[in-house]
KOLKEVEX-660848 format. One record per residue: residue number from 1; residue in three letters; x, y, z of N, C-alpha, C in turn. Coordinates in Angstrom, 1 decimal, padded with zeros to 4 digits, always signed. Layout:
<pts>
NUM,ALA,X,Y,Z,X,Y,Z,X,Y,Z
...
</pts>
This chain:
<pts>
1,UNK,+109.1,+092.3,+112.1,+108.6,+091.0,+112.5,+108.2,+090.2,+111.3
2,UNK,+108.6,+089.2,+111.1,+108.5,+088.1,+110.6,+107.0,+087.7,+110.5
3,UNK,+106.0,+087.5,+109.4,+104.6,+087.2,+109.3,+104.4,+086.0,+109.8
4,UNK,+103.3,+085.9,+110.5,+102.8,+084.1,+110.7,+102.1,+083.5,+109.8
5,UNK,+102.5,+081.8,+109.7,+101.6,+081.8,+108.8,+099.9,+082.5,+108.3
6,UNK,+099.4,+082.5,+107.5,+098.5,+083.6,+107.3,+097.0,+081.8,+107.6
7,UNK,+096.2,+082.2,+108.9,+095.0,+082.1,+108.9,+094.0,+081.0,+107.9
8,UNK,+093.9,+080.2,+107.3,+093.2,+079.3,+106.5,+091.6,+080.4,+106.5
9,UNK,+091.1,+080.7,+107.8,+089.8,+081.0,+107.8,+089.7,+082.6,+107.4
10,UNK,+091.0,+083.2,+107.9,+091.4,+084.7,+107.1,+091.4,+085.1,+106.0
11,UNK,+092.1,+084.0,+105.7,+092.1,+083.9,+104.5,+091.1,+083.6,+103.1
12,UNK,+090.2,+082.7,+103.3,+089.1,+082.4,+102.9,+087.9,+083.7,+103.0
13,UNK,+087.9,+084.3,+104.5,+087.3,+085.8,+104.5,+087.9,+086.8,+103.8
14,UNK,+088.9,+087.0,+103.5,+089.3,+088.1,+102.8,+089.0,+087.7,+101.2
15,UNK,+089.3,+086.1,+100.5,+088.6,+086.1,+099.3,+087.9,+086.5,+099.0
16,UNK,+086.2,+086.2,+099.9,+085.0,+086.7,+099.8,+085.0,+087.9,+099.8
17,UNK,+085.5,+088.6,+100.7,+085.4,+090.2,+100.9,+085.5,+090.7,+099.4
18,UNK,+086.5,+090.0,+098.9,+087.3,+091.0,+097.7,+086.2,+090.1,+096.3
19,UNK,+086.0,+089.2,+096.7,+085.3,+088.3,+096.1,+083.8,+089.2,+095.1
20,UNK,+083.0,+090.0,+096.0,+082.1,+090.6,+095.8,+082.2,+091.6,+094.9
21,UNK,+081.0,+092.7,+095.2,+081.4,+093.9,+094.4,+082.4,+094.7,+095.1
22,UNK,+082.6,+095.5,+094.1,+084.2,+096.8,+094.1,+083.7,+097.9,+093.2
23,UNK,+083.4,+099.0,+093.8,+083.1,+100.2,+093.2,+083.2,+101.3,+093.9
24,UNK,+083.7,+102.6,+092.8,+084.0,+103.7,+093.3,+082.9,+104.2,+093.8
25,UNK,+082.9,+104.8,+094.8,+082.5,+106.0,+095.5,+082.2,+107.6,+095.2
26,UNK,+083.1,+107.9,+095.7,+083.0,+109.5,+095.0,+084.5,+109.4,+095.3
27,UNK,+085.1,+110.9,+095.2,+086.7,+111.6,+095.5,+086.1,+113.0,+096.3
28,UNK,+087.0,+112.9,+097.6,+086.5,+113.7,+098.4,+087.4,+115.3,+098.2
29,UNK,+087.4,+115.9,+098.5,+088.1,+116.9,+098.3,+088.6,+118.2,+099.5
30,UNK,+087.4,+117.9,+100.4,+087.1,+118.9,+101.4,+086.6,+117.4,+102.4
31,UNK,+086.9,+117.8,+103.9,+086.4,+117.3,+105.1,+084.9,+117.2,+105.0
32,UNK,+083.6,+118.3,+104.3,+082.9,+118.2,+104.2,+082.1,+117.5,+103.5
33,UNK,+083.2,+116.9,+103.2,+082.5,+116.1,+101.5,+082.4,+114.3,+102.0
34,UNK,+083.1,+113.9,+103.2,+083.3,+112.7,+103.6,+082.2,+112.0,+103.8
35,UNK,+082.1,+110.7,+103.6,+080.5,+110.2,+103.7,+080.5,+109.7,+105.0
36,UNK,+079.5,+109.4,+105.2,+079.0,+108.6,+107.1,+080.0,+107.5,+107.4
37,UNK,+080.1,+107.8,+108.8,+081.7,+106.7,+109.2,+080.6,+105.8,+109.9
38,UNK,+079.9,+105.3,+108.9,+078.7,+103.7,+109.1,+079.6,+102.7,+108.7
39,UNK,+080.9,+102.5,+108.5,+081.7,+101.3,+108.3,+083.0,+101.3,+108.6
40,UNK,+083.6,+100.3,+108.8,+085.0,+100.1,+108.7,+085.8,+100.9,+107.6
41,UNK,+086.9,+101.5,+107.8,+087.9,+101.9,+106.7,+088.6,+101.8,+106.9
42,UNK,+089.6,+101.6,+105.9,+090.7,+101.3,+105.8,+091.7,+102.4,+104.7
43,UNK,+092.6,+102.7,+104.7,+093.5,+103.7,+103.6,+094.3,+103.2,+103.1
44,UNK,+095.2,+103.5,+101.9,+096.1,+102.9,+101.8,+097.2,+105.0,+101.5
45,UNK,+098.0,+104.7,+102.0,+099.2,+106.1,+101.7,+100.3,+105.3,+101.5
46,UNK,+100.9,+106.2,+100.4,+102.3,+106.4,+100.2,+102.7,+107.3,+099.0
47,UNK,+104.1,+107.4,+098.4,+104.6,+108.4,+097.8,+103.8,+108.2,+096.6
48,UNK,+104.1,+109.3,+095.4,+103.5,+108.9,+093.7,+104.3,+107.7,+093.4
49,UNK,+103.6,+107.3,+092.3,+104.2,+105.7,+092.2,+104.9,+104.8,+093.0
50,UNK,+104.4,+105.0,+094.0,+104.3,+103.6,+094.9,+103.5,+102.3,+094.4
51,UNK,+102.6,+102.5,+093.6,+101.9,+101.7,+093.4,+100.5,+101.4,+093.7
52,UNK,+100.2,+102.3,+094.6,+098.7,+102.4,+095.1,+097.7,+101.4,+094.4
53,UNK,+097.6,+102.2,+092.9,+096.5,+102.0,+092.0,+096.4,+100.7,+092.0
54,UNK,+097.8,+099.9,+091.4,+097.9,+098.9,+091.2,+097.4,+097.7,+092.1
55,UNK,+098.1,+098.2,+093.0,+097.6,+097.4,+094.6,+096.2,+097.0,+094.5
56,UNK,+095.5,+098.4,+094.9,+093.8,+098.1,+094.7,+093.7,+097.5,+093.8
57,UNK,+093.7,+097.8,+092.4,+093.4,+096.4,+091.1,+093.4,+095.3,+091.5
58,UNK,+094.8,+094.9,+091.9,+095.3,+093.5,+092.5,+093.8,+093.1,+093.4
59,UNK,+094.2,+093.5,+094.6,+093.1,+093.0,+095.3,+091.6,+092.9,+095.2
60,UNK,+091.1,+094.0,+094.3,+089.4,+093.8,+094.0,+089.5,+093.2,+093.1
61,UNK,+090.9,+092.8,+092.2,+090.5,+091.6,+090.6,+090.0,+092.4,+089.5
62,UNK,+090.1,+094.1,+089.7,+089.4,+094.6,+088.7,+090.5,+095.4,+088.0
63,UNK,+091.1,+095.5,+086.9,+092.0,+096.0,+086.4,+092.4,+097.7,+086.5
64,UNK,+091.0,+097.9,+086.5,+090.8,+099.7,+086.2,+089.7,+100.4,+087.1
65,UNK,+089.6,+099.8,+088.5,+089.1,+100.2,+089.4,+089.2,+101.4,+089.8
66,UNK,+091.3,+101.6,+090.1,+091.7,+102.4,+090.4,+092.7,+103.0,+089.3
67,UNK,+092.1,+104.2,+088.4,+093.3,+104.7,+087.9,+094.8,+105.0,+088.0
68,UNK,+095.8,+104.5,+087.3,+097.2,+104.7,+087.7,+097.5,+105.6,+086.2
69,UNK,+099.4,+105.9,+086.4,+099.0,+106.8,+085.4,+100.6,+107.3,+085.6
70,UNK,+101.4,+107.8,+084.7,+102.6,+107.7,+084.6,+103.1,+109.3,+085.2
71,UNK,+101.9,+110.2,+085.3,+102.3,+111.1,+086.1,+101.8,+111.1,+087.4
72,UNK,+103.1,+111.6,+088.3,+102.6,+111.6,+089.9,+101.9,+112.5,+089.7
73,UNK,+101.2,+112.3,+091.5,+099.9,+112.9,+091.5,+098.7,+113.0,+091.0
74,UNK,+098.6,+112.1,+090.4,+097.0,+112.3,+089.7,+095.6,+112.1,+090.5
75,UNK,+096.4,+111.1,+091.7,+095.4,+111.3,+092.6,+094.9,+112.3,+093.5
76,UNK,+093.8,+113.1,+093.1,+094.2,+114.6,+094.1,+093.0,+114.7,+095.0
77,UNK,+092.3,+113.7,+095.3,+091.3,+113.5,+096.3,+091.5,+112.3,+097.3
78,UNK,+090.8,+112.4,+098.2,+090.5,+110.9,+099.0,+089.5,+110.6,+097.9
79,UNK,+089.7,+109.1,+097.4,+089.1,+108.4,+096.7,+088.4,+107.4,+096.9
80,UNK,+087.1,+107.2,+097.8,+086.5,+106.3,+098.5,+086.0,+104.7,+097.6
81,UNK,+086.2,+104.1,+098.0,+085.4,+102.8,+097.0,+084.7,+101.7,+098.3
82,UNK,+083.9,+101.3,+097.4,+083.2,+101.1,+098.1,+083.1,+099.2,+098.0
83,UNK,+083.6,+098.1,+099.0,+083.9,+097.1,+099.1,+083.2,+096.1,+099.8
84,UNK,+082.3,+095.0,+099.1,+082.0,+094.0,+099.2,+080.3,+094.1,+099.7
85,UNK,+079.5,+095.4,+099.2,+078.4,+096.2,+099.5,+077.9,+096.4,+100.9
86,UNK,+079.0,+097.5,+101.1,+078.7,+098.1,+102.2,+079.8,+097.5,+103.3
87,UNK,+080.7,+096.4,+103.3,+081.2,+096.0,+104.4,+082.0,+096.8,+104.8
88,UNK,+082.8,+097.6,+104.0,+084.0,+098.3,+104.1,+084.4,+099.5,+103.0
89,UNK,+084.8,+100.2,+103.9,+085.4,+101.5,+102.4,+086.9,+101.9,+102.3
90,UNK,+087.1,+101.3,+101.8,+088.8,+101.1,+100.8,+089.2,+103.1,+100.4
91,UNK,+090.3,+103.7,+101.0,+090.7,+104.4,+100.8,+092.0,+105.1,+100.7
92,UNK,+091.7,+105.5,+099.0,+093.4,+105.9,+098.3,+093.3,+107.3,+098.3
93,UNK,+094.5,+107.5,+099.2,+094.8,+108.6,+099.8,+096.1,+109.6,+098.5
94,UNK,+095.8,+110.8,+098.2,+096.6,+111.4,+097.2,+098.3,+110.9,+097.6
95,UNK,+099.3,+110.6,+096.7,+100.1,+110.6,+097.1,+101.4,+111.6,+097.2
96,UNK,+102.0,+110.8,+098.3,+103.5,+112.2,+098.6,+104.5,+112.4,+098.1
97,UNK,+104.5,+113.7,+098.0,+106.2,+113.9,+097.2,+105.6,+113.9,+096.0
98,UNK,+104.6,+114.6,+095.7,+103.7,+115.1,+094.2,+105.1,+116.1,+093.2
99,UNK,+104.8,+115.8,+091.9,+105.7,+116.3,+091.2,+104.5,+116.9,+090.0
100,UNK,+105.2,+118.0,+089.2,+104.6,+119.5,+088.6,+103.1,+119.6,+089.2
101,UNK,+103.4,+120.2,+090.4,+102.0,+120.3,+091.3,+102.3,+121.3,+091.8
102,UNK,+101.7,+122.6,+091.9,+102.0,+123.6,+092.5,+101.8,+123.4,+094.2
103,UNK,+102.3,+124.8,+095.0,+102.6,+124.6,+096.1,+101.5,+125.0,+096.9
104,UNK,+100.7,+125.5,+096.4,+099.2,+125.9,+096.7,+098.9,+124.9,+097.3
105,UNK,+098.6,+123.8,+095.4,+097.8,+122.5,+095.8,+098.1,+121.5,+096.8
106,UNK,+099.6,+121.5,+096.6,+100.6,+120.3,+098.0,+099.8,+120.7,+099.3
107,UNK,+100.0,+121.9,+099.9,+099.5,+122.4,+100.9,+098.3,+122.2,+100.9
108,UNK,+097.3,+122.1,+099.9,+095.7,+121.8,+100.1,+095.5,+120.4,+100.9
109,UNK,+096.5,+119.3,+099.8,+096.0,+117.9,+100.0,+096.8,+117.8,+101.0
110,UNK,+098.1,+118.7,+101.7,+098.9,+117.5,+103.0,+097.3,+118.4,+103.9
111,UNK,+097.0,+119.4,+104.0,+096.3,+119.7,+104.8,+094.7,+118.9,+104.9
112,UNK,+094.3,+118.8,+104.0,+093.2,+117.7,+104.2,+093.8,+116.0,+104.7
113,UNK,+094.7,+115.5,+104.1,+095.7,+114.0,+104.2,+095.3,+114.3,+105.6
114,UNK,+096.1,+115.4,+106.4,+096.1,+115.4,+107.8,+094.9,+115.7,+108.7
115,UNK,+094.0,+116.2,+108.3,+092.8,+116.5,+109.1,+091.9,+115.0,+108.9
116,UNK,+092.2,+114.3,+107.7,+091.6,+113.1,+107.4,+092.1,+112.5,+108.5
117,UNK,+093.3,+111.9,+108.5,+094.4,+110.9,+109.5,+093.7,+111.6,+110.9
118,UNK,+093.8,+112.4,+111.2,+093.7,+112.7,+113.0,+091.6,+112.9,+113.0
119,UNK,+091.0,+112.8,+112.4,+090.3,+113.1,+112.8,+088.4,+112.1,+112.5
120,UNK,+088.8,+110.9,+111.3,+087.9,+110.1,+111.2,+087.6,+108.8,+112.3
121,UNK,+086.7,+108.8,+112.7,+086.0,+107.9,+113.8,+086.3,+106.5,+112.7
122,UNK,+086.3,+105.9,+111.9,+085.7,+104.5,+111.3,+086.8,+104.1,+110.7
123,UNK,+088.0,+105.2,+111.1,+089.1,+104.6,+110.2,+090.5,+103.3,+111.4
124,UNK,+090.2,+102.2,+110.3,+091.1,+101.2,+111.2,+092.4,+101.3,+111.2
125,UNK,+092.7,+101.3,+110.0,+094.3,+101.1,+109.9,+094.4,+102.1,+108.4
126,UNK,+096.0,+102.2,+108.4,+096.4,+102.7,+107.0,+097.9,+102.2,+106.5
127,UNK,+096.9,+101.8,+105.4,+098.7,+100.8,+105.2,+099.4,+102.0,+104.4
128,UNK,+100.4,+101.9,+105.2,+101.4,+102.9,+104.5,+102.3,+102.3,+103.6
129,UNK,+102.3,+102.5,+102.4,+103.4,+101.8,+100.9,+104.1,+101.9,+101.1
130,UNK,+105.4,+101.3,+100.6,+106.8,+101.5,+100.6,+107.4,+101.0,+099.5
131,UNK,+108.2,+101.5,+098.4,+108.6,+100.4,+097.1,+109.6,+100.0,+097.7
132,UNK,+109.8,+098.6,+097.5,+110.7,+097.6,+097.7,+112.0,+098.2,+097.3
133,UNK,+112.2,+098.5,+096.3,+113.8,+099.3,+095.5,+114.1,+100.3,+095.7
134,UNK,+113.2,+101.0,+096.7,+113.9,+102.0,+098.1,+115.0,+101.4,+099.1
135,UNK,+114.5,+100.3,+099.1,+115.2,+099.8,+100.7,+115.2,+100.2,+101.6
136,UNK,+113.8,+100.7,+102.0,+113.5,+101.5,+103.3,+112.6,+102.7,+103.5
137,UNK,+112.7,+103.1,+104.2,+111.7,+104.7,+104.2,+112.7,+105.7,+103.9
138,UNK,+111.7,+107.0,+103.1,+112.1,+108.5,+102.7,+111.8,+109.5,+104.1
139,UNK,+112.2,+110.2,+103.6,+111.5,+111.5,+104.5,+110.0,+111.5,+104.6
140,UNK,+109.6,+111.7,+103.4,+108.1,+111.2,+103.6,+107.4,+110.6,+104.5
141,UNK,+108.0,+109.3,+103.9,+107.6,+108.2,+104.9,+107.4,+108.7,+106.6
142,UNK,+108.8,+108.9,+107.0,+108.7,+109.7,+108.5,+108.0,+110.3,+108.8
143,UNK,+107.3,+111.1,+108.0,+106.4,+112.6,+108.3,+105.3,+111.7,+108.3
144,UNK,+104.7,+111.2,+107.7,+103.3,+110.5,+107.7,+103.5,+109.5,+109.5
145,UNK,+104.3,+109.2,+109.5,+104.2,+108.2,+110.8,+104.5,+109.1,+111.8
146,UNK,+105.2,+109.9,+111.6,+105.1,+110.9,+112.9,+103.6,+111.5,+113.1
147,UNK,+103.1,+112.1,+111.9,+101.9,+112.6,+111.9,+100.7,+111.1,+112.8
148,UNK,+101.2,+110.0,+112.0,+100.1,+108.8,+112.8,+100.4,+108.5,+114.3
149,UNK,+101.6,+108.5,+114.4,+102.1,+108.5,+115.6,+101.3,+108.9,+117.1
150,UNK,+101.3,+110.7,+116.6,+101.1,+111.5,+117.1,+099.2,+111.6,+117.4
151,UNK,+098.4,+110.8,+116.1,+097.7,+110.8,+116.5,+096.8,+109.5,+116.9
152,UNK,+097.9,+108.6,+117.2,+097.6,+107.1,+117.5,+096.6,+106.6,+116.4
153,UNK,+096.6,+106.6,+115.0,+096.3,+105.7,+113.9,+097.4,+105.0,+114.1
154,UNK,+096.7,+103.7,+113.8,+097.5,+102.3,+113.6,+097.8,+102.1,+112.0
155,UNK,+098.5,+102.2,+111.6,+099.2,+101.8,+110.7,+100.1,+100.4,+110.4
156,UNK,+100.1,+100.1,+108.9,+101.5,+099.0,+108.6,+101.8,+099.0,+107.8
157,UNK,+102.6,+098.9,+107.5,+103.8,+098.9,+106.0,+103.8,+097.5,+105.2
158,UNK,+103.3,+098.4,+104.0,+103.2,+097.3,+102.7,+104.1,+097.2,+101.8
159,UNK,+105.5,+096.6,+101.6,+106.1,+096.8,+100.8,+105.5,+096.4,+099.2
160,UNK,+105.9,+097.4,+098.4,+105.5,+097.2,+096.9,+106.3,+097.0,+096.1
161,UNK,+106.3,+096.2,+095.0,+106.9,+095.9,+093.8,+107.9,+095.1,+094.3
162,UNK,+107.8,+094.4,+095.1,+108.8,+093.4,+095.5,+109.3,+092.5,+094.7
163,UNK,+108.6,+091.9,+093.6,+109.2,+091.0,+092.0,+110.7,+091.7,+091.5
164,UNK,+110.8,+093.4,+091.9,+111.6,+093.7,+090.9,+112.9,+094.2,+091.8
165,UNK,+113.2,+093.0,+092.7,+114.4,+092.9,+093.9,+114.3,+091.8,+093.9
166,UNK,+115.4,+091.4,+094.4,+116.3,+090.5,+094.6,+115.7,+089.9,+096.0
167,UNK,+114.8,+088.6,+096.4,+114.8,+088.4,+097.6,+115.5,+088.4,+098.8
168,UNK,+116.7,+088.4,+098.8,+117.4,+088.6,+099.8,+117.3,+089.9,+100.3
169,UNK,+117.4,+091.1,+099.1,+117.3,+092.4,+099.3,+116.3,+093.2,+100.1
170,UNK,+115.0,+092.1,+099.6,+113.6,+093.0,+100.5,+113.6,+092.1,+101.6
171,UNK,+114.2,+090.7,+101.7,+114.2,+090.2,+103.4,+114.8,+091.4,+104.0
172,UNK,+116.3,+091.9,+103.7,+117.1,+092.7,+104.5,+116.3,+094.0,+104.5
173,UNK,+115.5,+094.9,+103.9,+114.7,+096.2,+103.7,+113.5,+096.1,+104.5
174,UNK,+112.9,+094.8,+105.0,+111.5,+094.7,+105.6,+112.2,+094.4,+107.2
175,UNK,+113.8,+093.8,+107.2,+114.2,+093.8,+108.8,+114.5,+094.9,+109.2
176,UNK,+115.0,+095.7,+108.2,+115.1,+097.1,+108.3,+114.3,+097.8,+108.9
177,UNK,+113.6,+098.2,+107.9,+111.9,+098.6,+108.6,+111.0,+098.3,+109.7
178,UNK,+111.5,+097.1,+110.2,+110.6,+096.3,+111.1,+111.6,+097.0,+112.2
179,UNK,+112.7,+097.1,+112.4,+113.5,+097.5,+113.3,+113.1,+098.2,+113.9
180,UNK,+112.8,+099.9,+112.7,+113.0,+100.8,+113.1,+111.1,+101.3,+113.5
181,UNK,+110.3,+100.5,+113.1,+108.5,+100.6,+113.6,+109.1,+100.1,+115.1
182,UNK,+109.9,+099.3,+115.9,+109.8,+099.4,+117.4,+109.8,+100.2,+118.2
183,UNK,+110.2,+101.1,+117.1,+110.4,+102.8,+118.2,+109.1,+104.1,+118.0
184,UNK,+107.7,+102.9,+117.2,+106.9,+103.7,+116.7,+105.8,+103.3,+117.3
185,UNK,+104.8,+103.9,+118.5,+103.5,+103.5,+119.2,+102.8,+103.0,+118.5
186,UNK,+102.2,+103.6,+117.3,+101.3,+103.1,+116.5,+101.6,+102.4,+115.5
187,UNK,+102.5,+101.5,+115.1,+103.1,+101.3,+114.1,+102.2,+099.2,+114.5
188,UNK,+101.9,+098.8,+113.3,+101.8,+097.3,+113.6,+102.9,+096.8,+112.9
189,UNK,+103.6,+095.4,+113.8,+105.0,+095.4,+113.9,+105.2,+094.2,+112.5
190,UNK,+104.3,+093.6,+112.3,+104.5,+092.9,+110.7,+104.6,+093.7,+109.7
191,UNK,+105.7,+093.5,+108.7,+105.9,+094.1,+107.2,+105.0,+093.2,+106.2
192,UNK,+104.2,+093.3,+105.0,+103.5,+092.8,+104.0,+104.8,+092.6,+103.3
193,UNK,+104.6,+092.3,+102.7,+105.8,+092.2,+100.9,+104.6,+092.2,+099.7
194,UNK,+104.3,+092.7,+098.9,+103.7,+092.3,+098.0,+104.0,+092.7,+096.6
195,UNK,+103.4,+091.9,+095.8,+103.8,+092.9,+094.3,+102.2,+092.2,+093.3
196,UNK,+101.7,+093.4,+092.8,+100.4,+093.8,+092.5,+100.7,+092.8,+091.4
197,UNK,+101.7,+093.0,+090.2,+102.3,+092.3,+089.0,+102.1,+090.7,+089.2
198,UNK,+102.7,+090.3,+090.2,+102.9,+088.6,+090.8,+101.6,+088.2,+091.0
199,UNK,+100.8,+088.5,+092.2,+100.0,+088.8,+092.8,+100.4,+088.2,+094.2
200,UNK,+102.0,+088.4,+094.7,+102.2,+088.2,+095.6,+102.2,+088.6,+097.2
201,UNK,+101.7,+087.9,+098.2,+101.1,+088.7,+099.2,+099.7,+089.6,+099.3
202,UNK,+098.8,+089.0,+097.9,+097.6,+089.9,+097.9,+096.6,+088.7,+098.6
203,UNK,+096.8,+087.6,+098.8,+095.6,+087.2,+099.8,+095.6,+087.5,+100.8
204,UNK,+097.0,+087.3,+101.5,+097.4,+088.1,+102.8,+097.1,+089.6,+102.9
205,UNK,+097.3,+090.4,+102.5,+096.4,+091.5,+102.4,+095.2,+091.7,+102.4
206,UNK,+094.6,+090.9,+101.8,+093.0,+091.0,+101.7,+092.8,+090.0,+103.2
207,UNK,+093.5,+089.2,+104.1,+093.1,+088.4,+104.9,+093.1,+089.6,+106.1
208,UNK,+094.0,+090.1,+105.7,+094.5,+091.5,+106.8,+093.0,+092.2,+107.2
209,UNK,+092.8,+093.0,+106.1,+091.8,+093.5,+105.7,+090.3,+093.2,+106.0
210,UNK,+090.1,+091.8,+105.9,+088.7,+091.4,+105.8,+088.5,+091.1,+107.7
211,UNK,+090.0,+090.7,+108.0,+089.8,+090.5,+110.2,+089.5,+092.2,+110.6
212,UNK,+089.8,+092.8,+109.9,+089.4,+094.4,+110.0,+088.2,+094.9,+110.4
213,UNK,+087.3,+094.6,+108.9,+086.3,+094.4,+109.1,+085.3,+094.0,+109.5
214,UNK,+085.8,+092.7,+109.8,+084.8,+091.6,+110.5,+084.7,+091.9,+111.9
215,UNK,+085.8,+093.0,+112.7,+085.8,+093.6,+113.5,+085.0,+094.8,+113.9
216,UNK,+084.7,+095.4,+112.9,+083.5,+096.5,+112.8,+084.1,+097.9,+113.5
</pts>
């Protein structure tokens, strides 16, 4: 689906939101370790170098918020931050399809990823990443939506690094994708486009975001 114009007053809220303070939290490691679901959350998932880090930067304005880093995986916690004091808690989820990571650890974090996804009360949505110069979803990709699917999290797809395609290419990759979320319960049926670099589609994300919240 094709975005609507984006909101003037959404938009203006989502500034603010992001406007504020931005600061880490802790990195969770275990289910036990999660803090009080006293606010809105939100996730962001997708594969290693999807872009995650970047993303976050983009949106809170802060360069090094979120570490990024040339090796996958580095993310090996839920990594809570904490957004606009106290409105909301922003959450980067380790990512999939980890490379020189043993199989131990894979199995630690898809098994936490999953008890996280099916099981937090305050969690709204999770935008699930997608690089633009895929042209679509992996395997991955499917297993996380099956997994949300299944447990009716709402999710939407953010495409990333979209600067480094050809527009025509990510129109045809987000109709793609939009197609194939009709056959997904939980799926929300708008694609983002963004690219962290440009800073394209990052008010619209943050306008996303902040109607989230303001939702409670």
């Amino acid at each position: 689906m094709t975005p609507a114009p984006p909101d003037p007053d959404a938009l203006e809220a989502g500034r603010l939101l992001f406007a504020g303070k931005a600061e880490f939290v802790l990195g969770v490691a275990s289910l036990s370790g999660l803090p009080p679901s006293d606010r809105t959350e939100v996730c962001f998932a997708g594969r290693s170098n999807v872009g995650k880090s970047s993303l976050i930067n983009a949106l809170t304005g802060r360069a090094k918020l979120a570490r990024s880093s040339a090796e996958p995986g580095r993310t090996r916690e839920l990594n809570y931050f904490d957004i606009g004091e106290g409105q909301l808690y922003l959450v980067d989820l380790p990512g999939f399809g980890y490379a020189k990571v043993s199989k131990t650890q894979t199995a630690a974090w898809t098994k936490l990823i999953k008890s996280y996804l099916r099981g937090r009360p305050s969690l709204r949505r999770v935008f699930l990443l997608v690089d633009a110069r895929r042209g679509g979803f992996m395997d991955t990709d499917h297993e996380i939506m099956d997994l949300m699917d299944g447990a009716a999290v709402t999710y939407q797809i953010v495409l990333t690094k979209v600067d480094k395609v050809p527009k025509a290419d990510v129109e045809k990759a987000a109709e793609k994708i939009a197609g194939l979320l009709k056959k997904r319960g939980a799926a929300h049926p708008v694609v983002l486009q963004t690219s962290a670099e440009k800073g394209w589609g990052i008010p619209e994300l943050r306008a996303e975001i902040a109607t989230l919240a303001a939702q409670g």
